[in-house]
C-alpha positions as CSV (number, residue, x, y, z in Angstrom):
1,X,8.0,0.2,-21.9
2,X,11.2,-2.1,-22.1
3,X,11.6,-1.4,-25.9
4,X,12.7,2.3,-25.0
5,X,14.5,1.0,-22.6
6,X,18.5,2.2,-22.2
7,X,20.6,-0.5,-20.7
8,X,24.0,0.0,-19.9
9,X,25.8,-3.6,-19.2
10,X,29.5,-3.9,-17.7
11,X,30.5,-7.5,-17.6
12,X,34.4,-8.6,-18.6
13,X,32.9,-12.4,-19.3
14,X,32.2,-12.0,-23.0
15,X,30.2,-15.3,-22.5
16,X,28.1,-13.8,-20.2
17,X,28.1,-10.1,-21.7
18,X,27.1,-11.6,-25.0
19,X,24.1,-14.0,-23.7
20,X,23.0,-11.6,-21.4
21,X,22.9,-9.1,-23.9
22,X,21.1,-11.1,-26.4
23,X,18.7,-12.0,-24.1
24,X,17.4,-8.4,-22.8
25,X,17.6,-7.3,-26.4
26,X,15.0,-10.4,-26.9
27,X,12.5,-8.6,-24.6
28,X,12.9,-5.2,-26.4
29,X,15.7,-3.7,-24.3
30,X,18.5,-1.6,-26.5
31,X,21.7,-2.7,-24.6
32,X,25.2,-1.2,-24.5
33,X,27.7,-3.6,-23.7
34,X,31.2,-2.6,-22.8
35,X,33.8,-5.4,-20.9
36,X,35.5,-3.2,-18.3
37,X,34.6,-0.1,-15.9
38,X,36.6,2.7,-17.7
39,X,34.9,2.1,-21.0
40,X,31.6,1.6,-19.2
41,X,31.9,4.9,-17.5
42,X,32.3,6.6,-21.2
43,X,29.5,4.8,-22.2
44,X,27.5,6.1,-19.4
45,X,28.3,9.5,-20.0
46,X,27.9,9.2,-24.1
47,X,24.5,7.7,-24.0
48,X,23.2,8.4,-20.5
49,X,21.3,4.8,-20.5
50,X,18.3,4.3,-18.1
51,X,19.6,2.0,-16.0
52,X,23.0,0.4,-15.4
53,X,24.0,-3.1,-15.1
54,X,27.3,-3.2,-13.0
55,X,29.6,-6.8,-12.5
56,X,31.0,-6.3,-9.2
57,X,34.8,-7.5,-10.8
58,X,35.4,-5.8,-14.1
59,X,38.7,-4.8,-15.0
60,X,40.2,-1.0,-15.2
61,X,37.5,0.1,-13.1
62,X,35.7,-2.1,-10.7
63,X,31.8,-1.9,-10.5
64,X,31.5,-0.9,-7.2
65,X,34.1,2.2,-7.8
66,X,32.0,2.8,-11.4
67,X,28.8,2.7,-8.8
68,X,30.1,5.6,-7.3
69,X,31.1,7.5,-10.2
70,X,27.9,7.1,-12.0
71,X,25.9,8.4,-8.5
72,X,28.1,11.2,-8.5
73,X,26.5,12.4,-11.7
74,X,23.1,10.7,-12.2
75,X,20.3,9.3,-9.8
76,X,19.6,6.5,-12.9
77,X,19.2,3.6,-11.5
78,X,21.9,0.7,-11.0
79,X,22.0,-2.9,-10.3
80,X,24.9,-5.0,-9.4
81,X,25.7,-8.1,-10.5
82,X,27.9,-10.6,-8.8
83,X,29.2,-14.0,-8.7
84,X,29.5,-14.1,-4.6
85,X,26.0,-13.4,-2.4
86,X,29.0,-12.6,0.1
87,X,28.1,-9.5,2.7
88,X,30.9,-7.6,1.9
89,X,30.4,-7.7,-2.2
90,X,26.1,-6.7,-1.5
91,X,27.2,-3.9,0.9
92,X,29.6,-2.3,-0.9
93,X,27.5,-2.5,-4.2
94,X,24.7,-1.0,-2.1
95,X,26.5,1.6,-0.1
96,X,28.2,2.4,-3.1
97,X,24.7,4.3,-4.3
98,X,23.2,0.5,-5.8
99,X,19.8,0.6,-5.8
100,X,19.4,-3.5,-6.5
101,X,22.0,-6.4,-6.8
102,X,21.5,-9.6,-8.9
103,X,23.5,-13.2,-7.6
104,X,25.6,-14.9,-10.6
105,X,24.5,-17.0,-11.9
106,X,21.3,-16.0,-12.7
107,X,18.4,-16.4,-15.2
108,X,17.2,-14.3,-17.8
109,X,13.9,-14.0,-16.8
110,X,14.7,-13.0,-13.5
111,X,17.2,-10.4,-14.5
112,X,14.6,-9.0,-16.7
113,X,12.1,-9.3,-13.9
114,X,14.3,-7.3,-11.7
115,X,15.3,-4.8,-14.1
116,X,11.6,-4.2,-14.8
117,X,10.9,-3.9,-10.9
118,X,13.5,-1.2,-10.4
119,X,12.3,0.8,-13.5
120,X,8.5,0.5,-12.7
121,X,9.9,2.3,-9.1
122,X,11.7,5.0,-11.1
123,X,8.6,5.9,-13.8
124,X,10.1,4.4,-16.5
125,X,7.3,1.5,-17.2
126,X,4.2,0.7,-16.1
127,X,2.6,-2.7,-14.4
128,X,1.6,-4.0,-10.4
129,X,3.5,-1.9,-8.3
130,X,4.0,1.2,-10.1
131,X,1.8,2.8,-8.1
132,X,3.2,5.8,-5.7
133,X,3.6,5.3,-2.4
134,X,0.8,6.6,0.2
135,X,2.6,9.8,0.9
136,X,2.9,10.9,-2.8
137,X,-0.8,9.8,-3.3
138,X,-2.1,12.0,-0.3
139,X,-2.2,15.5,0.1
140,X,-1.3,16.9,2.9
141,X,-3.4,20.5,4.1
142,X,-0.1,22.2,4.2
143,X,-0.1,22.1,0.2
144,X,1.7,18.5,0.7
145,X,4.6,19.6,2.7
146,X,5.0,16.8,5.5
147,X,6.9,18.2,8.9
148,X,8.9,16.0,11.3
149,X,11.5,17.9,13.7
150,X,13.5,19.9,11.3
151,X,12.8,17.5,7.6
152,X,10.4,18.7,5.7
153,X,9.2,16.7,3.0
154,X,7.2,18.2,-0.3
155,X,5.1,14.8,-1.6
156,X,4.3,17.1,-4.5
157,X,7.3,18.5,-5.9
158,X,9.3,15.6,-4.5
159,X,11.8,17.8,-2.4
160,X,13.2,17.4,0.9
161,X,14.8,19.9,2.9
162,X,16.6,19.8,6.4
163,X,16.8,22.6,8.6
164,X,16.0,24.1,5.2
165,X,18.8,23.7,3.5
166,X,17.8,20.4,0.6
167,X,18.7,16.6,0.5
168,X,19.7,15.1,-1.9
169,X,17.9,11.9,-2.5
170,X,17.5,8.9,-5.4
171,X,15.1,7.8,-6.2
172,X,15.0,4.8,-3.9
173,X,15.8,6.9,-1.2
174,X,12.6,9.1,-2.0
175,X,10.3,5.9,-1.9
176,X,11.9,4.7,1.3
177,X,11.5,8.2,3.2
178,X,7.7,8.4,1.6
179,X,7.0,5.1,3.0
180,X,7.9,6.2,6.6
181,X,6.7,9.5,6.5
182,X,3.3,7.8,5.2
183,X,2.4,6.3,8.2
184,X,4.9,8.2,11.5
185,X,5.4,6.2,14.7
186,X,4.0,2.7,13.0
187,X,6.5,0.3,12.7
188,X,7.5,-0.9,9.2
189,X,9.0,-4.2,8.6
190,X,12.1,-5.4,6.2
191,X,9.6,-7.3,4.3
192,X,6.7,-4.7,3.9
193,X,9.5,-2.1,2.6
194,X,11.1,-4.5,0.5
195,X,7.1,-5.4,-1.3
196,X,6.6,-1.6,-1.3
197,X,9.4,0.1,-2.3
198,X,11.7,-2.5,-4.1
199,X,8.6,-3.7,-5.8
200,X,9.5,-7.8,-4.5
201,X,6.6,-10.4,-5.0
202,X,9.1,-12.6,-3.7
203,X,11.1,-13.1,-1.1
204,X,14.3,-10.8,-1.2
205,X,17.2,-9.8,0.8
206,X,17.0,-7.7,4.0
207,X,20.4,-5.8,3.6
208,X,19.0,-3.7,1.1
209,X,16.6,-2.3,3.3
210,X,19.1,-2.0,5.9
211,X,21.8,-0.3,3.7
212,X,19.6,2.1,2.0
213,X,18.0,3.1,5.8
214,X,21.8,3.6,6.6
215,X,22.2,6.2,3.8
216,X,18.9,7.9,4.3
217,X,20.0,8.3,8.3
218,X,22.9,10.0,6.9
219,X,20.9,12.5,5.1
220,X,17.7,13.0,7.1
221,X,19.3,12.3,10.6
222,X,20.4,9.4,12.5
223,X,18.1,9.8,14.9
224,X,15.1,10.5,12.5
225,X,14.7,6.8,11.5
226,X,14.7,4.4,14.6
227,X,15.6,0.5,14.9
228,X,13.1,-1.5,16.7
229,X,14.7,-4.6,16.9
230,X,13.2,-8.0,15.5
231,X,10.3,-5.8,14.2
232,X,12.0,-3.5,11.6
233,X,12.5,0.8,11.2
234,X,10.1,3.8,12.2
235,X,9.9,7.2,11.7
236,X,10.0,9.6,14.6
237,X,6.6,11.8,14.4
């Protein structure tokens, strides 16, 4: 429930920290609101919040570098904000460990909604869509261990190993490999992923999908998840 909700907010526009702020703390959330990376990062690690809210262009520290050093530590989830939609600002968010990014400016209600989206996907509120995905909800008769080339995935205990040695995953990442290995060899598209794992009753934008496959490649194998162009990603039975 949002009123034991955590958020950590970095923003250097005290207009825009202080609104925003009153607003999410208007539908329950607790917010910490700090004006520049360095002191968000030791706000981070003081009150370890349940999800972050990251301006791409703080001072001290920018988000995207504060990203990184938050991922290093934690899997809690983290949403960019930003006052360009440009490619270079949502990739680097994203590829920086994001799991969501926000365009400035925005409105409140569809901050909060997105906020509420990514914590329904992490277990930390309930509501439509905070259901598993069909892996985690199936048992598999090898006591929910799922086998493809050398990944092994344990929908129960919410492990993966590689050549048994284990990957390291977020969350996200988790949803997004569930969702493949729920249905091998059938073709998923940007859109279906993005309704399923990101939790989007809307329309939403592709490049998360296709940065978070990149980093799950790098973990699982490049060749493990396949392309098929115009149509969207599969995972190799």
């Amino acid at each position: 429930m949002a009123e034991h909700t955590h958020v950590l907010f970095v923003e250097d526009d005290d207009v825009i920290r202080e609104a925003t702020q009153l607003a999410l703390e208007r539908d329950g959330f607790e917010v910490t609101a700090m004006p520049d990376g360095l002191s968000g990062l030791e706000a981070f690690r003081t009150n370890r919040p349940d999800i972050a809210l990251l301006d791409v262009m703080v001072p001290g520290l920018d988000g995207v570098s504060l990203c990184r050093r938050i991922r290093d530590e934690s899997t809690v989830p983290v949403i960019m904000l930003s006052a360009r939609a440009d490619s270079i600002d949502v990739v680097l968010g994203l590829e920086a460990g994001a799991d969501d990014y926000v365009t400035k400016p925005f409105d409140g209600a569809v901050l909060v909604a997105r906020i509420r989206a990514v914590l329904r996907r992490f277990g930390h509120a309930s509501g439509p869509g905070s259901a598993a995905p069909a892996a985690e909800q199936d048992q598999s008769p090898d006591g929910g261990v799922l086998s493809f080339g050398d990944l092994e995935i344990d929908t129960e205990g919410m492990e993966v190993r590689r050549g048994g040695e284990p990957v390291a995953l977020t969350p996200t990442e988790m949803r997004l490999l569930l969702e493949f290995s729920s249905a091998p060899g059938t073709v998923l598209s940007r859109d279906k992923l993005l309704e399923r794992v990101w939790d989007y009753g809307w329309g939403g934008d592709t490049r998360v999908v296709d940065v978070h496959v990149q980093r799950l490649r790098t973990k699982v194998g490049q060749d493990r998840i396949e392309t098929v162009r115009g149509f969207g990603y599969k995972l190799k039975a």
